[in-house]
KEFI-624257 format. One record per residue (C-alpha): residue number from 1; residue in one letter; x, y, z. Coordinates in steps of 0.2 Angstrom, whole numbers, always signed. Layout:
<sites>
     i   aa      px      py      pz
   NUM    a       X       Y       Z
...
</sites>
This chain:
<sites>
     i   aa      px      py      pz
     1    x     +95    -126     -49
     2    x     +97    -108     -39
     3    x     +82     -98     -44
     4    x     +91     -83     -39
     5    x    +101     -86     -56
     6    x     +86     -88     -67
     7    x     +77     -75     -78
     8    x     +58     -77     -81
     9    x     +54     -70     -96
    10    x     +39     -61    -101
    11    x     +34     -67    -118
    12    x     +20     -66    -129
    13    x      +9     -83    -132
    14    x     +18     -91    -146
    15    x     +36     -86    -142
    16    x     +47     -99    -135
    17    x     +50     -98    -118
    18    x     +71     -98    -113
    19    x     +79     -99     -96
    20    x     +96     -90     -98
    21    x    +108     -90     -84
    22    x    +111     -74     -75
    23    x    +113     -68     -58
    24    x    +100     -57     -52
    25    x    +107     -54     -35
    26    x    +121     -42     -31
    27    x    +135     -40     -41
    28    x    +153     -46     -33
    29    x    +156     -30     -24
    30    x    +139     -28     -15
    31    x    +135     -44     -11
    32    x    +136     -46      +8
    33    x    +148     -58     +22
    34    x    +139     -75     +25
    35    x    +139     -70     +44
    36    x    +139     -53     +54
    37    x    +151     -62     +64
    38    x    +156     -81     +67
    39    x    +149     -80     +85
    40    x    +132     -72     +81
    41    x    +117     -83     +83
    42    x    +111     -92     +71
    43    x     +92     -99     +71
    44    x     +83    -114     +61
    45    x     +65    -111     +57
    46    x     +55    -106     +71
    47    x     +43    -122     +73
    48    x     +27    -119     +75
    49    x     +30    -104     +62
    50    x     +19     -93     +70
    51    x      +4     -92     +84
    52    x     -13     -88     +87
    53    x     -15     -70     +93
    54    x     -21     -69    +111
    55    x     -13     -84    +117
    56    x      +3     -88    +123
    57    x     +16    -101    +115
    58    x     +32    -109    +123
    59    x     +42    -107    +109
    60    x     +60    -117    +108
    61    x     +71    -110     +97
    62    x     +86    -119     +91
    63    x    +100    -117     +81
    64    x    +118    -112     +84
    65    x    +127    -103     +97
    66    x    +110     -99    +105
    67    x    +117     -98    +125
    68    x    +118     -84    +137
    69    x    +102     -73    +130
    70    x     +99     -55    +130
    71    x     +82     -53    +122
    72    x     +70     -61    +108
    73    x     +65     -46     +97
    74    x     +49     -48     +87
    75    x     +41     -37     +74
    76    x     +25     -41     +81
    77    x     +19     -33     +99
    78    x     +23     -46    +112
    79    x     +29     -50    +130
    80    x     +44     -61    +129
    81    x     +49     -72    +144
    82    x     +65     -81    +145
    83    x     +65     -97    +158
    84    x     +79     -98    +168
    85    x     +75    -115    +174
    86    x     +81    -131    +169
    87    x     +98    -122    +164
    88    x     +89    -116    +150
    89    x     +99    -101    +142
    90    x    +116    -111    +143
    91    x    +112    -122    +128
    92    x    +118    -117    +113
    93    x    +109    -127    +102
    94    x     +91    -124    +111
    95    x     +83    -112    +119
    96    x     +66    -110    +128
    97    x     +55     -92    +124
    98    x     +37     -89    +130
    99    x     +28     -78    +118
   100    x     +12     -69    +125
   101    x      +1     -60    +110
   102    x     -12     -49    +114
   103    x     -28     -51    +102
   104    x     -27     -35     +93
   105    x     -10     -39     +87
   106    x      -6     -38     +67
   107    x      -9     -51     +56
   108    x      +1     -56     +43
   109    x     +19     -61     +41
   110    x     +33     -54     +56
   111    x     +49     -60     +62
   112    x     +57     -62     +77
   113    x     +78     -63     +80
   114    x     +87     -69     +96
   115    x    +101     -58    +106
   116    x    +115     -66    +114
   117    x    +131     -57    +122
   118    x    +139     -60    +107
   119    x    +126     -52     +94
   120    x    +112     -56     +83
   121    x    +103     -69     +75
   122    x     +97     -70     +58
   123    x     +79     -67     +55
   124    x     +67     -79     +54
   125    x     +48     -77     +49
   126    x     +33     -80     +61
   127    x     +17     -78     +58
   128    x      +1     -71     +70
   129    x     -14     -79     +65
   130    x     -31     -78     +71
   131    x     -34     -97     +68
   132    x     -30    -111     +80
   133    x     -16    -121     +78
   134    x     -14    -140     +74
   135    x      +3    -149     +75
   136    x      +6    -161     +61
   137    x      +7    -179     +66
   138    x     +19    -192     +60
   139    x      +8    -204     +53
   140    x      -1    -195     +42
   141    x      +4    -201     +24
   142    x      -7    -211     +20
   143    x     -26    -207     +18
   144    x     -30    -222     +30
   145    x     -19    -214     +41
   146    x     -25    -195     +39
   147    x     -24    -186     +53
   148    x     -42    -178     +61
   149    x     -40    -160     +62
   150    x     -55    -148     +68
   151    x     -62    -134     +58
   152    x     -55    -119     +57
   153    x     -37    -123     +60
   154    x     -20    -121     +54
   155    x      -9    -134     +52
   156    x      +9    -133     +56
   157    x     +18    -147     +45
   158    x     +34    -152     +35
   159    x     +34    -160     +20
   160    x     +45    -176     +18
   161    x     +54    -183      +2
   162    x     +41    -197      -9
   163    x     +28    -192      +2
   164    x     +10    -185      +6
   165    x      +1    -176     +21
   166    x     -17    -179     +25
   167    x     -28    -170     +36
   168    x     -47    -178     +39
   169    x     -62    -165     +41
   170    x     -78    -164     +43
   171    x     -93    -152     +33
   172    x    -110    -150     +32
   173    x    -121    -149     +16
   174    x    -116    -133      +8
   175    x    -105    -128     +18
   176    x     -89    -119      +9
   177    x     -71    -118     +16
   178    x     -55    -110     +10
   179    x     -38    -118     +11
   180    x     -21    -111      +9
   181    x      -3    -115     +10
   182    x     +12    -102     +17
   183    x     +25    -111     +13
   184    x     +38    -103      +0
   185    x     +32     -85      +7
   186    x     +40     -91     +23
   187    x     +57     -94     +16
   188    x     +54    -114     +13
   189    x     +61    -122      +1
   190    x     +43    -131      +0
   191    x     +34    -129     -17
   192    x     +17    -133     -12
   193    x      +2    -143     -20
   194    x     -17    -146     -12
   195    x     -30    -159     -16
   196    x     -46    -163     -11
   197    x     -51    -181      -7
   198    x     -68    -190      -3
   199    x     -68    -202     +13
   200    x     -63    -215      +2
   201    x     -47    -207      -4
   202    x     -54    -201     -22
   203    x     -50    -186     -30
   204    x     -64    -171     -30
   205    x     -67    -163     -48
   206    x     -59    -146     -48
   207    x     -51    -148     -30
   208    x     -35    -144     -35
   209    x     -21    -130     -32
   210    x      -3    -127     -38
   211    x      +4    -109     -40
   212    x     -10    -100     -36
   213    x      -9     -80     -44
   214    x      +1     -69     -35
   215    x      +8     -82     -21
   216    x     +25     -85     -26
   217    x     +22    -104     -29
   218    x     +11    -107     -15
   219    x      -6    -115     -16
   220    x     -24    -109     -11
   221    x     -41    -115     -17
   222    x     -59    -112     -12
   223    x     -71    -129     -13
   224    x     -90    -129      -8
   225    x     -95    -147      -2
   226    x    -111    -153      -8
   227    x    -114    -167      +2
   228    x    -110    -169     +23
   229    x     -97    -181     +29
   230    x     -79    -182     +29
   231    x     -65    -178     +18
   232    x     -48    -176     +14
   233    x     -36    -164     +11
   234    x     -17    -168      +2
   235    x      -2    -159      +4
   236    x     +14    -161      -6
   237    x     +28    -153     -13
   238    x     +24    -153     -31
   239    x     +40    -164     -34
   240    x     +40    -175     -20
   241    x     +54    -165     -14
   242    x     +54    -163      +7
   243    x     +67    -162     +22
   244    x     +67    -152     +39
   245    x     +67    -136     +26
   246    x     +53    -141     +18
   247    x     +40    -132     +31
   248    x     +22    -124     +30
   249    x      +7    -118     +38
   250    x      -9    -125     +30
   251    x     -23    -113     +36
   252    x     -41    -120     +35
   253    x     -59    -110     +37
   254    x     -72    -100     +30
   255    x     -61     -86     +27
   256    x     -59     -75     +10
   257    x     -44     -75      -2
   258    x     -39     -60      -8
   259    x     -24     -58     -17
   260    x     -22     -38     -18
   261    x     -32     -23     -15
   262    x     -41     -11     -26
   263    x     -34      +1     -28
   264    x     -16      -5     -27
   265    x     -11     +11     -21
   266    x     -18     +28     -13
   267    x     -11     +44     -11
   268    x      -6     +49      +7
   269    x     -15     +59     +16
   270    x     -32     +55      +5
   271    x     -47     +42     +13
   272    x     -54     +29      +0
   273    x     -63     +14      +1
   274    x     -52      +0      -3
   275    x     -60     -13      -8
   276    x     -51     -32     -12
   277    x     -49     -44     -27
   278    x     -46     -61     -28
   279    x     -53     -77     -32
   280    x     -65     -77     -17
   281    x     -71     -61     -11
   282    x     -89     -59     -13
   283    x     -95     -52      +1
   284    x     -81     -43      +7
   285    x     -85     -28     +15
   286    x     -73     -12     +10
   287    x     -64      -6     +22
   288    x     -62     +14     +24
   289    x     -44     +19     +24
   290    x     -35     +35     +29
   291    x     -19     +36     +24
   292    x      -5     +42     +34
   293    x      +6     +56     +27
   294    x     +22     +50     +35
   295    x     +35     +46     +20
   296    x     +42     +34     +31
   297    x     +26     +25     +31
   298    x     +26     +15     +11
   299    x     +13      +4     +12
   300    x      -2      -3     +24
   301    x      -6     -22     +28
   302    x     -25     -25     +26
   303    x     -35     -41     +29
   304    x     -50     -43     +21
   305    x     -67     -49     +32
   306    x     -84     -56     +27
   307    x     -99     -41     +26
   308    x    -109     -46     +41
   309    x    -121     -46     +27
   310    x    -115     -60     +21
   311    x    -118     -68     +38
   312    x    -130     -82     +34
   313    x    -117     -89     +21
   314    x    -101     -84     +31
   315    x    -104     -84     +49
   316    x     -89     -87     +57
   317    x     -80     -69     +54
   318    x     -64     -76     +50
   319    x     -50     -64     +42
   320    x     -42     -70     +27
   321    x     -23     -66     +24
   322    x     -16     -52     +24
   323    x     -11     -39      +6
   324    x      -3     -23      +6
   325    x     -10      -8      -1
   326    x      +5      +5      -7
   327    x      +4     +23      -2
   328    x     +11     +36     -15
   329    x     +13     +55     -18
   330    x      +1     +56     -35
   331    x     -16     +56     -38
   332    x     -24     +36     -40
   333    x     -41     +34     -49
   334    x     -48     +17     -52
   335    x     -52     +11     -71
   336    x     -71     +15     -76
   337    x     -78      +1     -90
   338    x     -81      +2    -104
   339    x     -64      +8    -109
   340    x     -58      -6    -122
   341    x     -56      +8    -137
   342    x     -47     +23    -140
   343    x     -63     +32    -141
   344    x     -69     +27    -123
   345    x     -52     +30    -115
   346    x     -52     +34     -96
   347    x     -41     +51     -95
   348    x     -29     +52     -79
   349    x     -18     +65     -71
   350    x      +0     +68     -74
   351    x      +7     +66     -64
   352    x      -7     +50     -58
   353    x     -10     +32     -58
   354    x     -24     +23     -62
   355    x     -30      +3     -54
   356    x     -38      -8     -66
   357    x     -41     -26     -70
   358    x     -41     -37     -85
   359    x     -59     -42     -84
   360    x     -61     -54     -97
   361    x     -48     -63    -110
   362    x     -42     -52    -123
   363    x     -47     -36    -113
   364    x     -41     -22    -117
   365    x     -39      -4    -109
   366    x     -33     +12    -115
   367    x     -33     +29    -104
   368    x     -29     +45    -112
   369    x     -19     +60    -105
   370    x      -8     +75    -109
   371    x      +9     +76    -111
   372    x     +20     +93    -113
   373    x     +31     +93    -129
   374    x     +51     +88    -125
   375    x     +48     +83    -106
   376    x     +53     +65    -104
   377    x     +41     +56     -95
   378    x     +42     +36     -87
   379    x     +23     +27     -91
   380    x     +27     +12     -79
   381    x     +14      -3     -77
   382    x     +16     -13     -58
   383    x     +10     -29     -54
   384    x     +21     -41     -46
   385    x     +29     -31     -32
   386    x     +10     -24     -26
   387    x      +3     -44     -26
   388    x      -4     -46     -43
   389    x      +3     -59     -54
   390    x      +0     -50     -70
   391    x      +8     -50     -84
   392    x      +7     -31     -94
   393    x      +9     -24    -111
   394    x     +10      -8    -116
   395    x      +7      +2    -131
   396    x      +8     +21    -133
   397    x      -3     +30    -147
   398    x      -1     +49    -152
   399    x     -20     +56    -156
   400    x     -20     +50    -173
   401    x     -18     +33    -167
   402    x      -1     +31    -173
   403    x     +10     +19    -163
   404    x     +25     +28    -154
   405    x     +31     +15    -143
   406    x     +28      -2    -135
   407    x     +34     -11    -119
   408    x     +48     -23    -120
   409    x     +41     -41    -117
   410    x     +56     -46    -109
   411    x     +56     -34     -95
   412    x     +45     -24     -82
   413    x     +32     -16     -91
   414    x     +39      +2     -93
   415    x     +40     +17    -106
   416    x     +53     +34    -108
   417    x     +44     +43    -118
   418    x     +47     +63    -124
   419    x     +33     +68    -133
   420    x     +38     +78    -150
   421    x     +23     +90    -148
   422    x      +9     +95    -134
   423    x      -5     +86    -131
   424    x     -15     +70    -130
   425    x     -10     +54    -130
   426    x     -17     +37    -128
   427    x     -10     +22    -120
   428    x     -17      +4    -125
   429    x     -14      -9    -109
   430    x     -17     -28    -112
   431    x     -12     -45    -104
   432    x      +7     -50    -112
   433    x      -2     -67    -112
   434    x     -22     -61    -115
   435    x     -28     -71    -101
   436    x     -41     -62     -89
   437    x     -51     -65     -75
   438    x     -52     -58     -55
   439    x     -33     -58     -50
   440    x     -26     -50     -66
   441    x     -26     -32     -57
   442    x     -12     -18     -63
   443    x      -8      -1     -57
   444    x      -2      +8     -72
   445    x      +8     +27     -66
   446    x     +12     +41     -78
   447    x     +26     +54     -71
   448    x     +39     +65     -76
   449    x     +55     +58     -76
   450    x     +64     +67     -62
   451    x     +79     +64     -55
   452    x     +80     +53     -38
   453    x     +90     +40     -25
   454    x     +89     +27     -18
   455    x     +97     +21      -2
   456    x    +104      +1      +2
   457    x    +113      -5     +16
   458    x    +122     -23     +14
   459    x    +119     -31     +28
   460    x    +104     -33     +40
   461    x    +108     -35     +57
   462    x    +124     -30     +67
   463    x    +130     -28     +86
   464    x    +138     -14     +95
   465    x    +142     -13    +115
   466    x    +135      -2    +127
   467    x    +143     +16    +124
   468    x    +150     +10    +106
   469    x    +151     +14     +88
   470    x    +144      +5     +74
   471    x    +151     +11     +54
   472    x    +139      +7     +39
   473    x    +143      +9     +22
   474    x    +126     +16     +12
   475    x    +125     +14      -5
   476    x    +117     +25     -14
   477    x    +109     +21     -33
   478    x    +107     +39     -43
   479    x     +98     +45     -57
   480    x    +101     +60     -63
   481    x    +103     +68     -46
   482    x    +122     +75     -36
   483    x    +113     +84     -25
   484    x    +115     +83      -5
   485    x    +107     +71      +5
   486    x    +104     +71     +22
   487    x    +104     +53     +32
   488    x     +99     +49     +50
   489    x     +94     +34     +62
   490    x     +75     +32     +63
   491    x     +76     +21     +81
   492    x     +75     +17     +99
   493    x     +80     +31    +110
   494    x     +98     +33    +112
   495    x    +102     +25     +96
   496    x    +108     +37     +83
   497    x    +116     +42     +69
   498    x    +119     +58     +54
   499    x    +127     +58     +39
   500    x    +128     +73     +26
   501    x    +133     +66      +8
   502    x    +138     +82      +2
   503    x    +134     +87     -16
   504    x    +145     +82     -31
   505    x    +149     +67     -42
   506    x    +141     +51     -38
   507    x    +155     +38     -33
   508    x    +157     +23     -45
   509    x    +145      +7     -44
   510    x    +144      -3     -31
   511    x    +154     +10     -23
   512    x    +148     +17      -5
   513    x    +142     +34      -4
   514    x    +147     +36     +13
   515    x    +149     +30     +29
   516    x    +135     +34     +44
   517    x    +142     +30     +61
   518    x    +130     +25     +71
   519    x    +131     +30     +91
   520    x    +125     +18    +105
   521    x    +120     +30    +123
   522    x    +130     +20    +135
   523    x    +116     +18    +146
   524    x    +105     +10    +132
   525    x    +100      -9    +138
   526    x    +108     -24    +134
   527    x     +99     -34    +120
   528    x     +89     -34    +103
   529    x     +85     -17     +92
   530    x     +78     -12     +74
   531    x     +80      +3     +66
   532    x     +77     +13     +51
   533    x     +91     +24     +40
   534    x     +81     +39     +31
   535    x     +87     +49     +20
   536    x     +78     +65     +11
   537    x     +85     +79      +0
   538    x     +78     +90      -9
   539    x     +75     +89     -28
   540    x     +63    +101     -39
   541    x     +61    +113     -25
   542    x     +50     +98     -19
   543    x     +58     +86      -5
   544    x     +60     +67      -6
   545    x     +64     +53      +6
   546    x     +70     +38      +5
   547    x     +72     +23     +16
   548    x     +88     +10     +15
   549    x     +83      -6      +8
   550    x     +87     -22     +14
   551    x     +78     -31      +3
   552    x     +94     -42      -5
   553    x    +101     -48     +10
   554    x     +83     -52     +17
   555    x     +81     -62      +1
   556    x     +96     -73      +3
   557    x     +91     -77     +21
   558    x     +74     -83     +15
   559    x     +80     -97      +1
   560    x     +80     -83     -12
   561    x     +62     -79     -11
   562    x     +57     -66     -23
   563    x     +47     -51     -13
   564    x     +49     -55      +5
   565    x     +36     -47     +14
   566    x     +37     -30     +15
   567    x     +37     -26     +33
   568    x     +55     -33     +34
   569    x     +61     -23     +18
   570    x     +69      -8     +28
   571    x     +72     -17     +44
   572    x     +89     -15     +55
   573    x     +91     -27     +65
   574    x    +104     -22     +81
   575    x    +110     -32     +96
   576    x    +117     -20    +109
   577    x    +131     -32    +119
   578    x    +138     -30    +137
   579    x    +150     -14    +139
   580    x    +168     -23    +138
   581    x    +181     -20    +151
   582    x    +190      -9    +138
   583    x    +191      +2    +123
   584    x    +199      +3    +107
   585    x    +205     +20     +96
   586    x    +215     +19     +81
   587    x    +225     +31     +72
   588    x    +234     +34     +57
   589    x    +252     +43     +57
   590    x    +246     +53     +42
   591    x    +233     +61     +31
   592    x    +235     +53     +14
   593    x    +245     +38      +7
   594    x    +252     +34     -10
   595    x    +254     +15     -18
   596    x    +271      +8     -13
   597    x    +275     +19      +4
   598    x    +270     +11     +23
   599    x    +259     +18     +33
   600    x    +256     +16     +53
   601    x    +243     +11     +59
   602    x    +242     +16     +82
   603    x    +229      +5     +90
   604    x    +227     +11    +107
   605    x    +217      -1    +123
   606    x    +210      +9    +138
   607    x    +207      -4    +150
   608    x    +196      -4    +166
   609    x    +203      -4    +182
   610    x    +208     -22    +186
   611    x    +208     -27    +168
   612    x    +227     -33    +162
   613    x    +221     -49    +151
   614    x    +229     -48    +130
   615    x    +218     -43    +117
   616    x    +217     -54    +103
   617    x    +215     -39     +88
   618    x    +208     -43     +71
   619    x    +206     -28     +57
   620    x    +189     -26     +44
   621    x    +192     -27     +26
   622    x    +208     -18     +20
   623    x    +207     -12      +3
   624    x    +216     -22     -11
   625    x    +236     -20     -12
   626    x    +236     -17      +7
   627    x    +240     -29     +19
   628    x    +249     -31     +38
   629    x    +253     -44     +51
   630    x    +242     -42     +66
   631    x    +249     -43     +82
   632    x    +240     -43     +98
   633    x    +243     -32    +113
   634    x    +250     -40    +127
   635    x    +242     -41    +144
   636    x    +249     -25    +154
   637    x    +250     -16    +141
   638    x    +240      -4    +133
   639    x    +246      +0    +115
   640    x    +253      -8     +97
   641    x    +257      -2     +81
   642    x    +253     -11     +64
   643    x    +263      -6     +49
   644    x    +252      -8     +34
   645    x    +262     -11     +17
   646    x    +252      -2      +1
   647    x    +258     -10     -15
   648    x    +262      -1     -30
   649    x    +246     -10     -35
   650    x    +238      -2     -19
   651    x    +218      +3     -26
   652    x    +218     +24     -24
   653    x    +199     +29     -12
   654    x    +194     +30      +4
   655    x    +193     +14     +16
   656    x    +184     +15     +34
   657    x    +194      +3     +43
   658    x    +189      -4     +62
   659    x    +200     -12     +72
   660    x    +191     -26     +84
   661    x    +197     -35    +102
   662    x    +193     -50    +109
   663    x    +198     -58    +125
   664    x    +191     -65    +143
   665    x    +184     -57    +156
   666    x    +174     -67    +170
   667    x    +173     -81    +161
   668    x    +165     -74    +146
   669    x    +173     -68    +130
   670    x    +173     -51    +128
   671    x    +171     -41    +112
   672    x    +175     -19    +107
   673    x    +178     -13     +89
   674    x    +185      +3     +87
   675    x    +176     +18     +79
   676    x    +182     +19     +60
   677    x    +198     +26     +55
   678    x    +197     +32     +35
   679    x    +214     +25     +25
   680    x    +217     +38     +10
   681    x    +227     +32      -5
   682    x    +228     +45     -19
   683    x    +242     +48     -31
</sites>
């Protein structure tokens, strides 16, 4: 079954629970190629999966088409060596990298893609740890055969079909350790499970962990051992499922789990204490944030850390994992108890958000505010994409206490609402399933419903050659907004790019809102980028940016995983390839086409001195109801023309069509795309 064509539904206890069929991806027209190109590289899982910062990892990479190396780039500061000896570099199925990590690098979840002369590599996820690493043995699947690990460690293992892992440890009396599984969060296919086992092999009473809250499947527990000695630890995929896909990281320690911060969000530019929630997280000291007032900046990675405190029962100073605290324009209050009836309600600012937390089973919360007769306002609750694996449900009351609208249970908690008079009214917030307790934390906004954008790209990574041009179509969601937007290049120095949309009517769905044609300085090194698209315009006098999402393609390339982490959201990932030994241009022989007439289309080669080899020529997409027959053009020569035949059935728009060479030089296969050339069909 593809869980990426699955809805969950959120339903009331006592409401049968349905799957229904239905594709939550992309539609037809967005969603992207399998491959940026057939001779990119293409990586496997990057075994071990991460490293300990301040040490150095050989890393070997393999996959496809991995030979002839530009760069390694990583989302994570690092010095990158690539050996040269032994011929490495030259196999295309392996590759050697030494990664160098200094101790003050982030942790969390990063990435790392490979450059080769032919482009760039999918992205695979790495973690940087501050725990040592442990490789799983091969005989570890029995628990006379459980493999003696040290304490604190992380495991790096694979899960294999009708099988367990076990891990032998030792403890003192008392002493309390953490365990936690990355395993679908990295883009495995591994639906993770832990137990805890005496020496003996015999299950521990309440040592147990499936689908932890707010982990996407993954498994986490915190045990205190009463008695010294040795135990066990189990891992399994909760269906005896495994293969090489099937990977995790098992991290081991006196550590806290947190699962999100509170609040889940504060306003830029403002300094809070944020402190954390979670299942374990007593005695973790706040930390004091200032938050930036860049609007390119969404949201802040924070790992929570034992007070020093709390020293004589957490000495180690061991960081848990990493959550991300969300950064927004509005004032953020936190939820003041008791607030479980109307009268008691906590009031907030509009616009404002407020951070609370189901405390108990059954809780319920109300905050009050006022609302300004016939605006139309959005009451939104967030859980899910800020950590927290609640589920809301929302009521709105008028200050007689007459219902005026509920959330609908099937969806994201959310309300559009235009209030028939001034004044107060007061929303009611419970649990869709009543269930409370230390994870079941909700940010809950209330803002005027103005119009806005939002920025995609379809694809994540691309390549261009020294000198070159790259063409990518944005797409553009609208609400309520055809107002100009002004789009650039956030990125390495001579990487750039600007594109004005113009105001006027938004194009259909799915349809691209424009093309930005991004220029590579000619002098800019060979090998591995990432940059940003921004957009910003202003709306309401007030401006507004936006970054281009790459959230559904990064999705795909992680088995379909939900909310990738949020780092890799907005992404770009570029490989900047070897000048070739020539250029390509083409032209159209007039302005504007109509469905049934042909149209010429001048591709044009300047060749470098000494250069006289064919060019193999291929064309991007052409538009439905177009088609040609591609020549090449010949070697000596410098110049073809390619009728295109438009149908009557020929589909009227604007198409950006590149025209791309391949041929030999050196001994290498060479590559140059030409910039776009816009086909207009109109009646």
């Amino acid at each position: 079954m593809n869980p990426s064509c699955y809805l969950s539904l959120r339903v009331p206890l006592g409401i049968a629970i349905i799957l229904i069929p239905i594709c939550i991806g992309v539609s037809q027209a967005q969603k992207p190629p399998s491959a940026v190109n057939p001779q990119a590289p293409v990586l496997n899982p990057a075994v071990p999966l991460g490293m300990q910062r301040g040490t150095t990892l050989d890393l070997t990479l393999t996959g496809s088409n991995l030979a002839e190396p530009t760069g390694l780039w990583t989302s994570f500061p690092a010095k990158v060596t690539i050996p040269t000896a032994g011929n490495n570099g030259k196999d295309n199925g392996k590759l050697l990298v030494r990664l160098e990590v200094p101790k003050d690098a982030p942790l969390g979840f990063h990435a790392l893609r490979l450059a080769t002369r032919r482009g760039l590599s999918n992205l695979r996820l790495f973690c940087i740890d501050d725990l040592p690493q442990v490789s799983e043995s091969a005989t570890n699947h029995t628990p006379d055969t459980a493999q003696v690990v040290s304490v604190p460690c992380v495991v790096v293992g694979q899960a294999d079909a009708e099988t367990a892992d076990y891990f032998r440890f030792r403890v003192a009396a008392g002493q309390r350790l953490s365990f936690e599984v990355l395993g679908r969060r990295l883009g495995s296919s591994f639906d993770p499970q832990i137990q805890l086992l005496d020496a003996q092999g015999r299950e521990l009473p309440g040592a147990y962990s499936n689908d932890a809250p707010g982990l996407q499947t993954d498994a986490r527990l915190t045990y205190t051992f009463k008695t010294a000695g040795d135990y066990l630890v189990a891992v399994r995929d909760v269906s005896y499922r495994g293969s090489g896909d099937f990977y995790y990281r098992l991290r081991i320690g006196d550590f806290p789990c947190a699962t999100m911060t509170l609040p889940l969000a504060i306003k830029r530019g403002t300094k809070t204490a944020v402190r954390f929630a979670g299942p374990n997280v007593d005695g973790v000291a706040p930390v004091e944030v200032t938050a930036p007032t860049d609007p390119a900046i969404e949201f802040l990675s924070l790992a929570p850390l034992y007070s020093p405190r709390s020293s004589v029962l957490h000495g180690n100073g061991l960081p848990g994992w990493p959550v991300y605290l969300a950064l927004s324009d509005i004032e953020e209050t936190l939820e003041k108890e008791p607030n479980d009836e109307a009268a008691k309600a906590n009031r907030i600012p509009v616009p404002g958000a407020v951070t609370a937390r189901f405390e108990k089973k059954g809780d319920i919360d109300t905050f009050l505010f006022a609302l300004k007769k016939g605006a139309r306002y959005r009451i939104e609750a967030q859980t899910h994409e800020l950590g927290s694996p609640t589920e809301v449900y929302l009521t709105l009351r008028d200050a007689r206490g007459t219902q005026l609208q509920v959330s609908d249970p099937m969806k994201e908690a959310y309300l559009d609402f235009t209030p028939p008079a001034d004044g107060d009214y007061t929303l009611h917030v419970e649990h869709l399933h009543l269930w409370g307790g230390p994870d079941e934390v909700y940010r809950v906004s209330v803002t005027p419903l103005e119009p806005n954008f939002d920025l995609a790209v379809a694809l994540d990574r691309f390549h261009v050659e020294q000198g070159g041009k790259l063409a990518i179509p944005i797409m553009s969601p609208r609400r309520d907004f055809n107002g100009p937007i002004e789009i650039r290049v956030i990125g390495p120095k001579g990487i750039r790019g600007q594109l004005t949309i113009a105001a006027g009517k938004a194009p259909p769905p799915n349809q691209p809102l424009g093309t930005l044609v991004v220029d590579v300085d000619a002098d800019v090194p060979v090998g591995p980028y990432a940059f940003q698209i921004q957009g910003q315009a202003t709306i309401n006098g007030k401006p507004l940016t936006r970054l281009a999402n790459v959230r559904t393609v990064v999705s795909q390339n992680l088995a379909n995983l939900p909310l990738p982490p949020k780092n890799l959201l907005t992404s770009i990932g570029l490989a900047v390839t070897e000048r070739p030994p020539f250029t390509l241009t083409a032209k159209l022989d007039a302005p504007s086409y109509a469905p049934g007439k042909l149209a010429t289309l001048t591709i044009t080669a300047t060749r470098a001195p000494g250069f006289t080899t064919e060019i193999v020529l291929s064309t991007s997409a052409l538009p439905p109801g177009v088609t040609t027959m591609l020549k090449n053009i010949p070697a000596n020569q410098n110049e073809i023309k390619l009728a295109l035949t438009l149908t009557p059935q020929a589909k009227i728009g604007n198409t950006a069509i590149t025209v791309t060479g391949k041929s030999k030089h050196q001994n290498h296969e060479v590559t140059a795309t030409s910039p776009p050339v816009t086909l207009v069909i109109k009646k």
